[in-house]
C-alpha positions as CSV (number, residue, x, y, z in Angstrom):
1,X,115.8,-55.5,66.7
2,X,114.8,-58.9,68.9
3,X,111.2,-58.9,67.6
4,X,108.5,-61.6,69.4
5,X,105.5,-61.9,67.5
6,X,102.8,-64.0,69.7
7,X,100.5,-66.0,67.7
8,X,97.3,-67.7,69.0
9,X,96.3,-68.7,66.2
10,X,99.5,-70.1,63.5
11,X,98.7,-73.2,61.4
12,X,97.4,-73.5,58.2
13,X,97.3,-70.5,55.9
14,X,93.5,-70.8,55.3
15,X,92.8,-67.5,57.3
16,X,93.6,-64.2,57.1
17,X,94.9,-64.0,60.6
18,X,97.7,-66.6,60.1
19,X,98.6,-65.2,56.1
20,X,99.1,-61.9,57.8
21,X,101.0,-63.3,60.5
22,X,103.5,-65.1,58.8
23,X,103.6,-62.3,55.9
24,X,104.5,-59.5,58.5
25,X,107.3,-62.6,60.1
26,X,109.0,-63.4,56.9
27,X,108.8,-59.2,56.4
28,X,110.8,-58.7,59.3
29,X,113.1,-61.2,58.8
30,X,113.8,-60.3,55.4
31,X,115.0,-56.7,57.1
32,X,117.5,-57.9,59.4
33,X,115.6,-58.5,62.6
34,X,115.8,-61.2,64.6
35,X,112.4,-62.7,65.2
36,X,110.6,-65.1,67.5
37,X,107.2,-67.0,67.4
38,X,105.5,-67.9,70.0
39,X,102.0,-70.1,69.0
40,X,100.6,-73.3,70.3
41,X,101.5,-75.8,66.9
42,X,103.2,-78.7,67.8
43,X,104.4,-79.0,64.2
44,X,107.0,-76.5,64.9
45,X,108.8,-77.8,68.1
46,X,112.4,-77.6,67.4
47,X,112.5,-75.1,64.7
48,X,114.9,-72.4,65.5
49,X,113.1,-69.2,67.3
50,X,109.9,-71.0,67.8
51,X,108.5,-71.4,71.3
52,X,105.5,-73.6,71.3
53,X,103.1,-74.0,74.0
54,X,100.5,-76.6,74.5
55,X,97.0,-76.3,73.7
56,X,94.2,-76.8,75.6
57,X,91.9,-80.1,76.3
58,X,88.3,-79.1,75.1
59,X,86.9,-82.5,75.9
60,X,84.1,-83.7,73.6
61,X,84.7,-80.3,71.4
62,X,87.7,-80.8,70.4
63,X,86.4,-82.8,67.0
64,X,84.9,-79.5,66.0
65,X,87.8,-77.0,67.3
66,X,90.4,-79.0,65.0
67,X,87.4,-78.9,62.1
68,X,87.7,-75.1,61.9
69,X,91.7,-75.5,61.7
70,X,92.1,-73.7,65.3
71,X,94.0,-74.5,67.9
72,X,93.1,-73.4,71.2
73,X,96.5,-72.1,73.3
74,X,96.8,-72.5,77.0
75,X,99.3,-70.1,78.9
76,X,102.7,-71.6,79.7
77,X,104.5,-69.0,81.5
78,X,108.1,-70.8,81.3
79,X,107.9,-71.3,77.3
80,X,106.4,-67.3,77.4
81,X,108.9,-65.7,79.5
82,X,111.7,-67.6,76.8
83,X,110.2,-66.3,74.3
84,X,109.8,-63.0,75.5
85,X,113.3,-62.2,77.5
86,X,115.9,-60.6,75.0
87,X,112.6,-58.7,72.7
88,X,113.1,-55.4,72.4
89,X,109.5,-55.6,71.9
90,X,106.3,-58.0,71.9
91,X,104.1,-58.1,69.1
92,X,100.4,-59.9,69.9
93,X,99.0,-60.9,67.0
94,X,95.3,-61.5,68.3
95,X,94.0,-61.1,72.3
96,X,93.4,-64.3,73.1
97,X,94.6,-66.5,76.1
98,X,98.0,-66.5,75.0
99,X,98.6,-63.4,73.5
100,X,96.9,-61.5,76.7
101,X,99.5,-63.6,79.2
102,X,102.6,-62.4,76.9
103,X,101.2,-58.8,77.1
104,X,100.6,-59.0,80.4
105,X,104.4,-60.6,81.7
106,X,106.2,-58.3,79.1
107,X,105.2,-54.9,80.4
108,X,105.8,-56.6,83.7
109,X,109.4,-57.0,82.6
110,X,109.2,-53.6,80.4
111,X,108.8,-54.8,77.2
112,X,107.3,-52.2,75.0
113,X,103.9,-54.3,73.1
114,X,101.6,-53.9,70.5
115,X,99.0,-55.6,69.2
116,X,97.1,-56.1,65.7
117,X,93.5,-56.3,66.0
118,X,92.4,-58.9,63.2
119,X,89.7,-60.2,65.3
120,X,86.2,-58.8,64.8
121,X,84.1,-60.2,68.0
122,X,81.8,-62.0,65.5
123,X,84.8,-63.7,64.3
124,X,84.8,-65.8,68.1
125,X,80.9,-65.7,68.5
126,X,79.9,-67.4,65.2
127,X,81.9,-70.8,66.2
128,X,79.3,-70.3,69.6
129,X,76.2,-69.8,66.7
130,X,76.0,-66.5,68.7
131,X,77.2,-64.1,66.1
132,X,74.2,-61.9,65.8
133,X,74.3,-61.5,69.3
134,X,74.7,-57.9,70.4
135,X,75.1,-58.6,74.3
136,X,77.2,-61.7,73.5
137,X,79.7,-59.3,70.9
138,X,79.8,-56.4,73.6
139,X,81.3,-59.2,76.0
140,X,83.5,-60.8,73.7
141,X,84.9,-56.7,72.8
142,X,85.2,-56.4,76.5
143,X,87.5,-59.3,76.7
144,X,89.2,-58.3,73.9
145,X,90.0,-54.5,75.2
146,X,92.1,-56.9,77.9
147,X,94.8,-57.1,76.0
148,X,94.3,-53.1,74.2
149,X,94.4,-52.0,77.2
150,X,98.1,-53.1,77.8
151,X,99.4,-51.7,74.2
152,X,101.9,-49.1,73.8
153,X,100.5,-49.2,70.0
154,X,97.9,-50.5,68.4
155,X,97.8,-52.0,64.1
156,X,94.5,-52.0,62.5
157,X,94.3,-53.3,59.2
158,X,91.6,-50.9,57.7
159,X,90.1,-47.5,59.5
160,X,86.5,-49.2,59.7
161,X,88.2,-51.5,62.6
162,X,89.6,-48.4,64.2
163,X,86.3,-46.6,63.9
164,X,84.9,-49.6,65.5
165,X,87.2,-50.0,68.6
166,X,87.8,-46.5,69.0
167,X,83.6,-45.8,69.5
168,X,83.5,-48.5,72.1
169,X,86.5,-47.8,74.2
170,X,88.1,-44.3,73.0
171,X,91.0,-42.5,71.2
172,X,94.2,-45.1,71.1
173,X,97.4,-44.8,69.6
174,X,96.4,-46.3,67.0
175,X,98.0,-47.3,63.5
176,X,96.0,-48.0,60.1
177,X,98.2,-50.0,58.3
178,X,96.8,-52.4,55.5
179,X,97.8,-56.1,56.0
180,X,98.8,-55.4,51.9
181,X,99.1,-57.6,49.6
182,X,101.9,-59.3,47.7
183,X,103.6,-58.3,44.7
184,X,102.9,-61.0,42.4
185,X,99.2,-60.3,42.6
186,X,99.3,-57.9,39.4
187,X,98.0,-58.4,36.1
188,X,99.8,-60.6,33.6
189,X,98.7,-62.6,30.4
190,X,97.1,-65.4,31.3
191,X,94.5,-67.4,28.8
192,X,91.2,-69.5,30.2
193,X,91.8,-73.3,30.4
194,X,90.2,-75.1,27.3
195,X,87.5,-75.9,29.5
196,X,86.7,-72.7,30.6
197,X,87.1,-71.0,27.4
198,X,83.0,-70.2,26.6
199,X,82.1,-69.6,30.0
200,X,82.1,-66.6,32.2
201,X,84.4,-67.3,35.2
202,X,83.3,-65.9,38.2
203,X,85.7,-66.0,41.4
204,X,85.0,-65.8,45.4
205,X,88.2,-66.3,47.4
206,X,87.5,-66.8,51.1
207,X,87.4,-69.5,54.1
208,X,84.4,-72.2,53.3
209,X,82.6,-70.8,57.1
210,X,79.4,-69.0,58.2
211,X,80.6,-65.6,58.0
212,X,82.1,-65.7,54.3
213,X,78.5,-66.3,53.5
214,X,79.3,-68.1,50.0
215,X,75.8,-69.7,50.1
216,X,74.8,-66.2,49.0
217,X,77.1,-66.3,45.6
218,X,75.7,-69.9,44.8
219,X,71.9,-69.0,45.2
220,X,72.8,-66.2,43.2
221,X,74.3,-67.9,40.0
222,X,71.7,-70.2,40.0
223,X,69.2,-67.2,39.5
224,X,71.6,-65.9,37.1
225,X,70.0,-65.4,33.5
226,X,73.4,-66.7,32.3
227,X,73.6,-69.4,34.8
228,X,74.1,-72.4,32.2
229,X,77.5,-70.4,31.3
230,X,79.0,-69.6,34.5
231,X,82.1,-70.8,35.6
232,X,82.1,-70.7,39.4
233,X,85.4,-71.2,41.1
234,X,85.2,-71.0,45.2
235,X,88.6,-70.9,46.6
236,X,89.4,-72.1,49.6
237,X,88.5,-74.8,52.2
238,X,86.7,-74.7,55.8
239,X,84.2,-77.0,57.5
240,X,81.4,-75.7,55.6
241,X,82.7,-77.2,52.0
242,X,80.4,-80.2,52.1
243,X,77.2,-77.5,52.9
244,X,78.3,-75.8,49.7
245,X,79.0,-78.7,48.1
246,X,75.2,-80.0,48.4
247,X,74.2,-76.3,48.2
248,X,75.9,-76.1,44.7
249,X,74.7,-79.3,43.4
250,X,71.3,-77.4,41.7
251,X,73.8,-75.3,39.4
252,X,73.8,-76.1,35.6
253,X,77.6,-75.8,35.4
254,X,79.9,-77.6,38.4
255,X,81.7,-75.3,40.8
256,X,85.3,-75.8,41.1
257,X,86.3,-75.9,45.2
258,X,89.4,-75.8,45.7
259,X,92.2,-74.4,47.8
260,X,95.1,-72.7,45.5
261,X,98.8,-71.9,45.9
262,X,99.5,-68.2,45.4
263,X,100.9,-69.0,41.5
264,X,98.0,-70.6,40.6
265,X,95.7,-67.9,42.1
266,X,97.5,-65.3,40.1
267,X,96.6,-67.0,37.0
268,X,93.1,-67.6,37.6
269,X,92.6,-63.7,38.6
270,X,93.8,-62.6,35.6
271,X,91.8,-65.0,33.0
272,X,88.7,-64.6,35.5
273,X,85.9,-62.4,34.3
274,X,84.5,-61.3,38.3
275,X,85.2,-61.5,41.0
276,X,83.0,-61.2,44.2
277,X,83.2,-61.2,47.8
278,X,80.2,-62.1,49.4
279,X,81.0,-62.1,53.2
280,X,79.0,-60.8,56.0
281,X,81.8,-59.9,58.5
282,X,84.9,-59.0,57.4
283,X,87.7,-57.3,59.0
284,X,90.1,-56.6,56.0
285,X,89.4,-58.7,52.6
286,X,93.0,-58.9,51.6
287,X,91.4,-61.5,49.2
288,X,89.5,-58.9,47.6
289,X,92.4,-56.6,47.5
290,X,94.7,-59.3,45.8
291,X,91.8,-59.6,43.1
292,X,91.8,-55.6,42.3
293,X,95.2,-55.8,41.9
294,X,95.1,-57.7,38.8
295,X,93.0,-55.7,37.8
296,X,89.6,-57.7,38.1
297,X,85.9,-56.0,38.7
298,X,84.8,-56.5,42.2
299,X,81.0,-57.0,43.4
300,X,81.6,-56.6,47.2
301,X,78.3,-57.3,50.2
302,X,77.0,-54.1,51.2
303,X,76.8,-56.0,55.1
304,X,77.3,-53.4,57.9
305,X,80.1,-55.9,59.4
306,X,82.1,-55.9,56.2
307,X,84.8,-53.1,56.3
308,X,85.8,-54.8,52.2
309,X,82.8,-52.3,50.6
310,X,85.3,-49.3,51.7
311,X,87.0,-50.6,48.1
312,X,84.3,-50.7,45.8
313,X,84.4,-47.5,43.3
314,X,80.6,-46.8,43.4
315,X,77.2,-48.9,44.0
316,X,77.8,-51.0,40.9
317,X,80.4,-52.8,43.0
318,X,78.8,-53.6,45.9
319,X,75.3,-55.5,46.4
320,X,73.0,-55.9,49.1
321,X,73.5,-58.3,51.6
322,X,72.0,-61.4,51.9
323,X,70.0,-60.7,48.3
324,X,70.7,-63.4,46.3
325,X,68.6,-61.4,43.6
326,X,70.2,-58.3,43.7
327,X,73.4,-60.4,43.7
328,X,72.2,-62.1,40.5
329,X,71.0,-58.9,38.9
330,X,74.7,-57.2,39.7
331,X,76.1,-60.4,38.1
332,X,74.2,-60.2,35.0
333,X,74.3,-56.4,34.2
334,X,78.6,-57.2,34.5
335,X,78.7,-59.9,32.2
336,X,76.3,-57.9,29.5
């Protein structure tokens, strides 16, 4: 098949939209099917099937746009309709400016299209500091249902996002597939660092940002009754890493903060001793995921935006949210 996948978002893999992206592009491909991407990064003008459009002009906010490692894509019909006119179907990864367009101009030529919904509405609305916003999310869903509303078939990643859309707007044709997660996250041998080899090593893997909430993990291992021999190790990196930075600078033991390759992650799962996953909204947690896979205990937020406490076993995986202290208690009574 002549497959166009439409990314609004495609640059570095620091977010779960552009990891599952480019893991469902290099699936297809590895199948057989011809694929085309059609995103707004400049950095791939001239590579073969890429169709890049160019972003948009945000004046004095474009400083903090390019700080949270988006790019913002304005419509270009011309480089869309390219993009678009031998598919034998469109594929819009999230329903922003771009991806609504190339919904919109490939049913107008026929094009069957589908679309993922990766995008919680808090997801847009804590970049405007308006995430707790009901009126402000309802909006942002409505824009959102723009592009829905134009999809033969829909992908969600976990039934809680279904649940979620479906309430709002009705039944869909509708598709729960997990984003999954890739096969060398498994469990293997793998032996602490010297440095590391009294402590307990404690993981959070996640974007540094507002919603990932890993202020709540830090506040929490400093409360820690075994604080002075924890091992924290925050992978990642975001606009928020000199806030944790400072916010971390009251633990006994320095954090690690870093952003890891997949091999190196592997490792580090497998000698780790937790793992937990403190976020307020999230859509999937493929993070999470990769962690269970090799075979590490989870301590997952209880939030009611966070569709990654579906995976915890029982309550002594998950903790309420927010509560640094019942964090810390969780932590302790797992280490014990």
């Amino acid at each position: 098949m002549n497959i166009t996948v439409v990314c609004d978002v495609l640059g570095e893999a620091n977010n779960g939209t552009t990891i599952a992206a480019m893991n469902l592009i290099n699936s297809l491909k590895s199948k057989g099917h011809k694929v085309n991407i059609l995103c707004p990064d400049a950095e791939k003008k001239g590579f073969e099937g890429y169709y890049v459009v160019p972003t948009i002009n945000v004046g004095p906010l474009n400083g903090y746009v390019a700080k949270n490692g988006v790019r913002i894509a304005k419509r270009d019909d011309g480089v869309i309709l390219d993009a678009i006119k031998d598919a034998d179907i469109v594929h819009v990864m999230t329903p922003f400016f771009l991806g609504r367009r190339a919904a919109y101009l490939a049913k107008q030529a026929g094009i069957p299209v589908s679309g993922g919904f990766h995008a919680m509405a808090e997801n847009l609305t804590s970049h405007l500091f308006m995430k707790n916003c009901k009126a402000v999310n309802r909006l942002a869903y409505k824009y959102y249902s723009g592009l829905y509303r134009q999809c033969d078939a829909i992908h969600y990643p976990t039934q809680f996002l279904r649940d979620l859309y479906e309430k709002m707007y009705g039944p869909t044709n509708g598709y729960v597939i997990s984003n999954g997660v890739n096969s060398m996250f498994r469990p293997t041998k793998a032996v602490k660092p010297p440095e590391y080899k009294d402590k307990f090593v404690i993981i959070s893997t996640g974007r540094y940002s507002k919603e990932k909430t890993q202020t709540t993990l830090i506040d929490a291992v400093a409360l820690s009754k075994h604080s002075g021999n924890i091992q924290l190790i925050l992978a990642g990196s975001g606009p928020l890493e000199d806030v944790l930075k400072k916010r971390a600078e009251r633990l006994p033991v320095k954090p690690v903060f870093s952003f890891f390759p997949h091999e190196e992650m592997v490792s580090i799962l497998n000698y780790a001793d937790l793992y937990v996953h403190p976020a307020e909204i999230e859509a999937e947690g493929i993070a999470c995921l990769e962690a269970i896979s090799c075979g590490l205990v989870p301590l997952i937020s209880d939030s009611p935006r966070c569709a990654t406490k579906a995976y915890a076993l029982d309550s002594s995986n998950t903790f309420k949210y927010k509560s640094p202290e019942d964090l810390a208690a969780k932590i302790d009574w797992w280490l014990e």
